[in-house]
N, C-alpha and C positions, 0 to 999 in steps of 0.2 A: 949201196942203197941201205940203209939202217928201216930197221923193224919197229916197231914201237911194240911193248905191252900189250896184250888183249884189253886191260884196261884202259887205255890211256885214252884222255879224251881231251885234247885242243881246245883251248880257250882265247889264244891269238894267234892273228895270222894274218902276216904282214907283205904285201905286195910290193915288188919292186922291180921298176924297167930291166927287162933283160939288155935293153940299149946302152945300158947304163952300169957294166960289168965292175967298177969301181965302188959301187954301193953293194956288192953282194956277202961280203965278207962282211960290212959294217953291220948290214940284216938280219945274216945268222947269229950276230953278236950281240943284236939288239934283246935276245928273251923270249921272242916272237917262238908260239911253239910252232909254227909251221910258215914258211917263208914262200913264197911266193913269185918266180921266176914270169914276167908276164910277158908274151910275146904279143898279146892282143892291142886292145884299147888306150894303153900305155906308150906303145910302139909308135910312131909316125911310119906311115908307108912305108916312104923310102929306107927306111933301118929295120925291115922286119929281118930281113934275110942276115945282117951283120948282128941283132939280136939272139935270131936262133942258134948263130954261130957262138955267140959270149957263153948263151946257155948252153951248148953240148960242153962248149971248153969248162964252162965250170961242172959242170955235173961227174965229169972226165974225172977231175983231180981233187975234187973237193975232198977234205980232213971228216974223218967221221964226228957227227957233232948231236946232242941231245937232241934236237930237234928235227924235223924232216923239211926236206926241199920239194915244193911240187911246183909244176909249172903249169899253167895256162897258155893252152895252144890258142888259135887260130879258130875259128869255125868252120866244124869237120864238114860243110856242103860247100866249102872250096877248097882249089889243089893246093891252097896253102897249107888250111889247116892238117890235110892231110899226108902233106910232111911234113909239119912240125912234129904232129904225132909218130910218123915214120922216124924223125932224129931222138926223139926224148922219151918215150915211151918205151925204152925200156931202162932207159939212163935213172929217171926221176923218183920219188920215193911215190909219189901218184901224178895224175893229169888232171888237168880244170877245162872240162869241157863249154863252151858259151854257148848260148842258145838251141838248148836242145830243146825240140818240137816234139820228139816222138821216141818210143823205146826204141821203134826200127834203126833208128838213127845210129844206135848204140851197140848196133848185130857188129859191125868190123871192128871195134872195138878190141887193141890184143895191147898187153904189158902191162903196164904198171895200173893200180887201183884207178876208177876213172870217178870224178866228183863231177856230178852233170849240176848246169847253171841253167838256171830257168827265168827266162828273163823277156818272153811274152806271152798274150793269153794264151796260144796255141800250146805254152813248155805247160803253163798250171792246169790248164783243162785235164794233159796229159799226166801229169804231176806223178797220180798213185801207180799208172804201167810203168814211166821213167824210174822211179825210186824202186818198185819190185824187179827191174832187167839185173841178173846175175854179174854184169860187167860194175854196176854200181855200188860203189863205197860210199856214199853220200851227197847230199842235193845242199844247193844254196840259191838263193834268189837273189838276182841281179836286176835289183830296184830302182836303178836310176834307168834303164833304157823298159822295164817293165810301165813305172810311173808314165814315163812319156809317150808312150805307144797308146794307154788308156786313159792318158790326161788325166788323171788321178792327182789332186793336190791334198786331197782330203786324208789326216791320220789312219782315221776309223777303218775306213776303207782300203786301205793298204793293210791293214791287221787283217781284214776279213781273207783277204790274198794270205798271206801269212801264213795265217791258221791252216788253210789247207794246204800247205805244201809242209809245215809241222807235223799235221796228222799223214800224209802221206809218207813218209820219212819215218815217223813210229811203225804205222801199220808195215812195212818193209821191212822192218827190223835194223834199219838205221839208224848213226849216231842225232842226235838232235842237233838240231838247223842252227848254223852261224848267222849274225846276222851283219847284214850288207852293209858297205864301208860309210863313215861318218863324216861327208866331205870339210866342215869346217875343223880346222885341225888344232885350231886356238880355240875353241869353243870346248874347255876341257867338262865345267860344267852342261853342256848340252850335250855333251856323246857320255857323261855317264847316266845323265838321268834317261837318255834315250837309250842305254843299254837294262839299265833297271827296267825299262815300263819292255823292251823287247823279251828279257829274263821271264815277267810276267805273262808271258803268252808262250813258256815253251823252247823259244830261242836259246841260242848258248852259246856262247863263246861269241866273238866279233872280228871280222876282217878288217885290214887298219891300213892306210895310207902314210904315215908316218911315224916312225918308231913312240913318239913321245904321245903317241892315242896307247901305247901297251899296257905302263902302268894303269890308267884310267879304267882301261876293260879289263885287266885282271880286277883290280878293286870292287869293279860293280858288281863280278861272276862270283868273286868269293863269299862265302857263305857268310852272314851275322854271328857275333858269338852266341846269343841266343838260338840261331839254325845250329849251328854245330853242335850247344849241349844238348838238344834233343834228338840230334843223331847219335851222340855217343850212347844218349838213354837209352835209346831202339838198341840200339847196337850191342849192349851189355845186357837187354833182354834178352835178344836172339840167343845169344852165345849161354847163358846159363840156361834157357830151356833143350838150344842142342846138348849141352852136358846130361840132363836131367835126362834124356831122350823123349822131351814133351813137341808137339807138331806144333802147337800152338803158342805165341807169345804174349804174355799178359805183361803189360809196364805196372810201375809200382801204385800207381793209382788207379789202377784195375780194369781199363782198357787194354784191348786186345790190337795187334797190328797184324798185318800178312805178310808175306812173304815181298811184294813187291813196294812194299815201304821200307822194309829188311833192307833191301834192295837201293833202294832210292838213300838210304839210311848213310850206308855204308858208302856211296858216292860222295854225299854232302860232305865227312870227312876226310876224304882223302882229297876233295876240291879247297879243304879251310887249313 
């Protein structure tokens, strides 16, 4: 099981049929910083069980590789999903839990980090208890069965969902929210302007259906050459007033910054 960085923070993440053990190797080869073993929605019934099986055998023998493997189980309120969690959960580098309603949901939770998916009103209502339960490593919204449960066709209106489960996720102390897969997959210009306008609200990083959405979502997350030289600015502020032993950072046109723009500063490049 590989570790990542304390820093390290995912900007693709690429889903692929555990049914489908021939594509796993191709996955973690694709760049995708986080690969995605999916026993669920991807699966047909009858291959769940020969599914779970492809994923213990690769988790088993897999080559250590920069990126990490997480799987998405099953729905832990059936005895499926909780043995898939019983086979993989201590195998994987984390777990994708689907539709989780509630924190309580999340008390038997044991092994690897767990990403809870919230994916009807009951998961957002709960949103800010699910993102603060100690089992969780971070939340993503699973918009296409969300959409449909509340007949939602409208943009706007799925941001306004968004936003709160963004803001739950910060207040948590949480990585920031992926956002949901982009089904047209030839539509290169519609999944990056729809990662651009998701970047604008918070979002980060994107889960991908097929390798060739990777380049496109790294592109849209990377920073402008104009974001990155005014992180370097911030960034060379900081560091000559810690030299000076000043608390305070002034830029060379005589604003002041704080510490969590320092902060934000120093992200932007090491994302550019």
């Amino acid at each position: 099981m590989s570790r990542p960085p304390a820093t390290w923070l995912p900007v693709t993440w690429l889903y692929v049929p555990a049914d489908r053990p021939e594509r796993f190797a191709k996955a973690v080869a694709s760049g995708a910083d986080v690969v995605i073993l999916d026993l669920e929605d991807a699966v047909a019934p009858a291959r769940k069980d020969e599914a779970r099986d492809n994923a213990v055998a690769y988790l088993r023998s897999r080559p250590r590789t920069p990126g990490q493997v997480h799987v998405r189980v099953n729905d832990l309120a059936t005895a499926r999903g909780r043995d898939d969690l019983a086979a993989v959960g201590e195998l994987a580098d984390a777990v994708r839990l689907p539709k989780v309603e509630s924190a309580a949901a999340l008390d038997a939770v044991t092994g690897a980090p767990a990403y809870a998916l919230l994916e009807s009103a009951a998961g957002i209502v709960a949103a800010g208890e699910i993102a603060a339960h100690p089992r969780v490593a971070g939340v993503a919204l699973g918009e296409q069965d969300l959409a449909a449960e509340l007949a939602i066709t409208d943009e706007q209106a799925m941001n306004h969902l968004r936003l709160q489960v963004v803001l739950a996720a910060a207040a948590a102390g949480l990585p920031p929210v992926p956002m949901s897969v982009y089904p047209e997959v030839k539509d290169e210009a519609g999944l990056l302007a729809s990662c651009r306008a998701g970047r604008g609200i918070g979002l980060f990083g994107r889960t991908a259906i097929h390798p060739r959405q990777i380049p496109v979502i790294r592109r849209a997350f990377r920073p402008s050459e104009e974001e990155a030289a005014r992180a370097a600015e911030i960034v060379e502020a900081a560091e000559r007033a810690l030299a000076a032993g000043l608390g305070a950072v002034a830029l060379p046109d005589g604003r002041f910054v704080d510490a969590p723009i320092v902060t934000r500063a120093r992200r932007t490049l090491a994302l550019s």
